[in-house]
MARVEXZA-429605 format. One record per residue (C-alpha): x negated, y negated, z negated; residue in one letter; residue number from 1. Coordinates in pm, 1 decimal. Example, Ala and Ser with C-alpha at 12.3 -4.5 7.8 and 13.67 -1.06 7.14 Angstrom:
((-1230.0 450.0 -780.0) 'A' 1)
((-1367.0 106.0 -714.0) 'S' 2)
This chain:
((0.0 0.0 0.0) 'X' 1)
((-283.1 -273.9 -27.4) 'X' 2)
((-336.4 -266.9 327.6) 'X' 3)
((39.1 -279.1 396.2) 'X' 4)
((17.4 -618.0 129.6) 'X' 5)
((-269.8 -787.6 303.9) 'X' 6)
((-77.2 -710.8 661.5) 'X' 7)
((201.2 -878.9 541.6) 'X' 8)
((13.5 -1192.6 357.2) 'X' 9)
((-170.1 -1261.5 694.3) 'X' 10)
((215.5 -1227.2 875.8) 'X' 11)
((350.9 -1455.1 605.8) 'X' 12)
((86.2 -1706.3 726.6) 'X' 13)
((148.9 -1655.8 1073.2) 'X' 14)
((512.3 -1644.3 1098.3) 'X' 15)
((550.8 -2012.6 811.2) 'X' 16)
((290.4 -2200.1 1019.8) 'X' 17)
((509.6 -2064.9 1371.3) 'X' 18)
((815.0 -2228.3 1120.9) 'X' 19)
((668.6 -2543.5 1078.7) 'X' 20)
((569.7 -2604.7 1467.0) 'X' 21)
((883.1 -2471.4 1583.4) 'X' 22)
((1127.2 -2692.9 1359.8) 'X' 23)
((942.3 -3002.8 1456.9) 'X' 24)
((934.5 -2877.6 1850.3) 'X' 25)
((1285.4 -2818.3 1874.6) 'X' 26)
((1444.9 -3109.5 1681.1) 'X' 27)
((1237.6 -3360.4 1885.6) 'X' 28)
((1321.7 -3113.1 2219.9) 'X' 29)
((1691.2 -3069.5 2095.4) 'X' 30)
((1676.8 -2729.2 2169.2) 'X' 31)
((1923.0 -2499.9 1987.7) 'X' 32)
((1719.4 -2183.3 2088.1) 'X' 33)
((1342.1 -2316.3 1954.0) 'X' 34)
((1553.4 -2450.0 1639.7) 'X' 35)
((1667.9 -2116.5 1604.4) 'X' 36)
((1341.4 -1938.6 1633.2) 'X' 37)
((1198.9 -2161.0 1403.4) 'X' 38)
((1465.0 -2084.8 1141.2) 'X' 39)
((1433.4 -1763.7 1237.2) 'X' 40)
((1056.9 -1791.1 1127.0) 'X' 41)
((1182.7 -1916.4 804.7) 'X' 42)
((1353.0 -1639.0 721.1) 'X' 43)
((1087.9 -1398.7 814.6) 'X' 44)
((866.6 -1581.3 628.5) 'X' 45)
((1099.9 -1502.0 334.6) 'X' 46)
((1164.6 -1130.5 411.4) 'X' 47)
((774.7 -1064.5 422.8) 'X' 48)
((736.8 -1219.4 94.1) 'X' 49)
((1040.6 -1063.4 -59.0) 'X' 50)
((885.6 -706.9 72.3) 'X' 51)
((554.0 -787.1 -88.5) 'X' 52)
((745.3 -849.1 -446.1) 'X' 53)
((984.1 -517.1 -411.6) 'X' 54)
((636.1 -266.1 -303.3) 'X' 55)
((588.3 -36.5 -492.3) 'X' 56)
((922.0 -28.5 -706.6) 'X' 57)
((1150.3 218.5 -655.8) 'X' 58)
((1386.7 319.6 -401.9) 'X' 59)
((1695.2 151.6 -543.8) 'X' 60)
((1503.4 -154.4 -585.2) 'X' 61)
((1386.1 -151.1 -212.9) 'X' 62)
((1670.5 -101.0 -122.7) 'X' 63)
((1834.3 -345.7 -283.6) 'X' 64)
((1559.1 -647.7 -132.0) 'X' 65)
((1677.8 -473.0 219.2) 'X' 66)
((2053.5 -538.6 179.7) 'X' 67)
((1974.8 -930.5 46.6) 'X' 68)
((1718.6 -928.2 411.1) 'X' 69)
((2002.0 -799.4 604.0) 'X' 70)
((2295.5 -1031.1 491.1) 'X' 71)
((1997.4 -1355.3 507.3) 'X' 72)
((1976.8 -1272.1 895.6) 'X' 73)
((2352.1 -1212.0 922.0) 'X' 74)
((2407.7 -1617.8 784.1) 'X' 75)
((2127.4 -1738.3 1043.3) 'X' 76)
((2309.4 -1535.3 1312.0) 'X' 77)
((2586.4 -1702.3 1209.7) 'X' 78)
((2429.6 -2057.8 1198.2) 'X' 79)
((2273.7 -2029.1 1551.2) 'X' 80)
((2617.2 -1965.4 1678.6) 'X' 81)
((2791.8 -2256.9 1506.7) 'X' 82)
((2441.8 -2445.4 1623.5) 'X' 83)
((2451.2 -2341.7 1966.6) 'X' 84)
((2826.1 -2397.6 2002.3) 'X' 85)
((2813.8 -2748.0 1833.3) 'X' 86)
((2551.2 -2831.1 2083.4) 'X' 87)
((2782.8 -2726.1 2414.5) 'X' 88)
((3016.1 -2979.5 2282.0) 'X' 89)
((2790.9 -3235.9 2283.5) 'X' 90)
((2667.4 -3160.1 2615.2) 'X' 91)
((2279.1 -3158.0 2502.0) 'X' 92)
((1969.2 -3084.4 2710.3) 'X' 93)
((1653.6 -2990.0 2582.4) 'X' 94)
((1348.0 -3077.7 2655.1) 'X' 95)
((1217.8 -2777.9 2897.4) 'X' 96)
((845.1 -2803.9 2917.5) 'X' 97)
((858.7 -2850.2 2548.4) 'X' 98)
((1092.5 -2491.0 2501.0) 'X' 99)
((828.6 -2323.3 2751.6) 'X' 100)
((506.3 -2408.4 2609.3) 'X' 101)
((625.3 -2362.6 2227.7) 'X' 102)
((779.8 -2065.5 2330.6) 'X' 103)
((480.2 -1934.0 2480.8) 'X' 104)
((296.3 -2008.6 2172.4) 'X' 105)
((588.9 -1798.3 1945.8) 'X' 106)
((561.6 -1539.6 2181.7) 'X' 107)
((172.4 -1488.9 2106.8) 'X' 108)
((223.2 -1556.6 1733.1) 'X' 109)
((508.4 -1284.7 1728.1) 'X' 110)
((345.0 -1045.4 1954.5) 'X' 111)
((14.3 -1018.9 1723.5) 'X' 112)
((252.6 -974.9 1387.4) 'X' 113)
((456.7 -684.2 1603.9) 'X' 114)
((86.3 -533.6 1662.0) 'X' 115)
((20.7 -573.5 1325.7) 'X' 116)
((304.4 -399.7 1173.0) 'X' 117)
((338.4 -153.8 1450.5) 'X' 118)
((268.1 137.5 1217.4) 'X' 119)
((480.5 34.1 935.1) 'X' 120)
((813.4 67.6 1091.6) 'X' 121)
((915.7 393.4 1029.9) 'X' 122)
((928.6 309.4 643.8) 'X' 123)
((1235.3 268.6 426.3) 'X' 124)
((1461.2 2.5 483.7) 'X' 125)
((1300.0 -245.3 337.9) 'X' 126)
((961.1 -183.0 606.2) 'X' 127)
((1226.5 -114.5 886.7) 'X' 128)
((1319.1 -457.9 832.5) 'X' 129)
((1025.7 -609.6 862.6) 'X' 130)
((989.1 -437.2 1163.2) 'X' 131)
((1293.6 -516.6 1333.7) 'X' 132)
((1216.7 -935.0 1246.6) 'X' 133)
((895.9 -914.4 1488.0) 'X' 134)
((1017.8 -690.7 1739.4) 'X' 135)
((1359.0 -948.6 1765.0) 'X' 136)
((1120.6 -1227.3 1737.2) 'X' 137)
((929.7 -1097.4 2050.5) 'X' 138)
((1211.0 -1022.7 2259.9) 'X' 139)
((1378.4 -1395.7 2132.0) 'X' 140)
((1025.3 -1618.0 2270.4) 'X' 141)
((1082.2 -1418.7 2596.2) 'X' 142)
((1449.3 -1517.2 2603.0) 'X' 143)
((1316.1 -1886.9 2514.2) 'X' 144)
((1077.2 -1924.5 2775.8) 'X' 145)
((1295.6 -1837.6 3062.6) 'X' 146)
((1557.5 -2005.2 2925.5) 'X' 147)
((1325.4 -2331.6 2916.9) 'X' 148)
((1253.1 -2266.8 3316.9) 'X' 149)
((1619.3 -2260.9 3377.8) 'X' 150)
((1696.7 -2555.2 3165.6) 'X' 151)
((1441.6 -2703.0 3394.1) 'X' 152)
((1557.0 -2612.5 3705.7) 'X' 153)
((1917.0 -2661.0 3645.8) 'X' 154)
((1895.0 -2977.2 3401.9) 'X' 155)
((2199.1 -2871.4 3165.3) 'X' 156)
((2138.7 -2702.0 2840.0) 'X' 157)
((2328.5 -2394.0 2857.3) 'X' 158)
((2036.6 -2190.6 2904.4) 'X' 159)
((1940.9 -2313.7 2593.1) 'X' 160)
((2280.7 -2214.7 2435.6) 'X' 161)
((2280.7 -1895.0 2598.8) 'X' 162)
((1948.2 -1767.8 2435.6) 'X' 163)
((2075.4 -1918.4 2119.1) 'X' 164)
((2395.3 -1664.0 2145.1) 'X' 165)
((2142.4 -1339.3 2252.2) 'X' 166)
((1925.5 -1451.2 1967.4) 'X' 167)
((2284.7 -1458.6 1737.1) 'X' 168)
((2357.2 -1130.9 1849.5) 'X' 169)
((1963.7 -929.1 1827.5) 'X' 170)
((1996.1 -1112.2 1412.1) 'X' 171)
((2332.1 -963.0 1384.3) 'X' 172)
((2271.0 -621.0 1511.1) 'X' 173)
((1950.4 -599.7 1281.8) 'X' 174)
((2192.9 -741.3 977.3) 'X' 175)
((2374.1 -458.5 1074.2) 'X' 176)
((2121.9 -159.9 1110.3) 'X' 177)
((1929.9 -305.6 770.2) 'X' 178)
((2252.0 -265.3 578.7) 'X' 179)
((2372.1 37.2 703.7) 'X' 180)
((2000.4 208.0 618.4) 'X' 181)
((2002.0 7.5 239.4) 'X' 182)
((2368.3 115.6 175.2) 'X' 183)
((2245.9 489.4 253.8) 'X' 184)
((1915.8 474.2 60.4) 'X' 185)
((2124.1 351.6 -246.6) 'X' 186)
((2350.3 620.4 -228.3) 'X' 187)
((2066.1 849.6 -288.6) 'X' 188)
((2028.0 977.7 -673.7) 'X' 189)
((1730.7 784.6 -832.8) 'X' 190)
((1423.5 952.6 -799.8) 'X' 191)
C-alpha cells in the first residue's frame, strides 16, 4: 500500500494544479465543458485524498468512502447539466483556441494519472473509483478538444454544451457503477 499512497499523492498534485488552470481557462473562455473538467478535477482531487485516508481500514469503511465518491460525482453530473443547459439559454460561445489548447494540456495531465493507476483498478470499490475518475477524465479532454474545433468552425457554443452533457452522463454512469459495487461490498459480513 505505500506505493499505492505515493501514486495517489503525486495524482492529487497533478489532478488540483489541472483544477486550478482549468477553472481560470474556462471562466475567462466561458466554456461549460473546460468548467466542467476543471470541477471535475476538483472532485478527483478530493476522491484521491479521501482514498488515501480510508487505506488500509476495513472493508466496510472503504466502502463506505466509495458510496460518499459515487454520490460527489452524481451532484457534479448534475451541476454540468444545469451548467450546460443554463448556458444554451444564454446563447454563449466559448473561446475555442482557449478549449483546444487547455484541453490538450488535461488530456496529457489525465493520460499520465490513467498510466499511473493503470494497475490499481481492479481493487475494491474504493480503487475502482479512482480508476474510473482518470479513465472518464481521458475520454472527457478528448471530447473537449474536438468540441473546441467545432466551436471554432461553427462559431456557436453547442459543441461546448454537448461535451458538457457526454461529460454529465460518463460522471453519472460511474456514480452509478461506484454505488452499485459499495452497496455490494457492504452487504458483505465484516471480515
Amino acid at each position: 500500500m505505500t506505493a499505492y499512497r505515493r501514486v495517489l499523492w503525486v495524482v492529487i498534485a497533478i489532478n488540483f494544479s489541472m483544477f486550478l488552470v482549468e477553472i481560470v481557462a474556462g471562466l475567462t473562455a466561458k466554456s461549460v465543458a473546460l468548467q466542467a473538467d476543471a470541477i471535475d478535477f476538483l472532485g478527483d482531487s478530493f476522491t484521491y485524498f479521501i482514498t488515501l485516508l480510508v487505506l488500509g481500514l476495513s472493508l466496510r469503511w472503504r466502502a463506505s468512502a466509495a458510496l460518499f465518491k459515487g454520490a460527489t460525482m452524481g451532484i457534479f453530473g448534475l451541476w454540468v447539466i444545469g451548467n450546460a443547459t443554463y448556458n444554451a439559454m444564454l446563447g454563449t460561445v466559448p473561446t475555442a483556441i482557449v478549449m483546444g489548447s487547455v484541453g490538450i494540456a488535461a488530456l496529457m495531465a489525465n493520460v499520465v494519472s490513467a498510466v499511473i493507476l493503470f494497475k490499481y483498478r481492479e481493487g475494491d470499490a474504493n480503487m475502482r473509483s479512482v480508476w474510473l475518475c482518470s479513465r472518464n477524465d481521458a475520454i472527457g479532454n478528448v471530447a473537449v478538444i474536438g468540441a473546441g474545433l467545432l466551436v471554432g468552425v461553427t462559431a456557436t457554443g453547442w459543441p461546448d454544451y454537448g461535451v458538457a452533457a457526454i461529460m454529465a452522463i460518463l460522471e453519472l454512469s460511474a456514480c452509478y457503477q461506484i454505488l452499485k459495487r459499495a452497496f455490494a461490498e457492504l452487504k458483505q459480513p465484516p471480515s
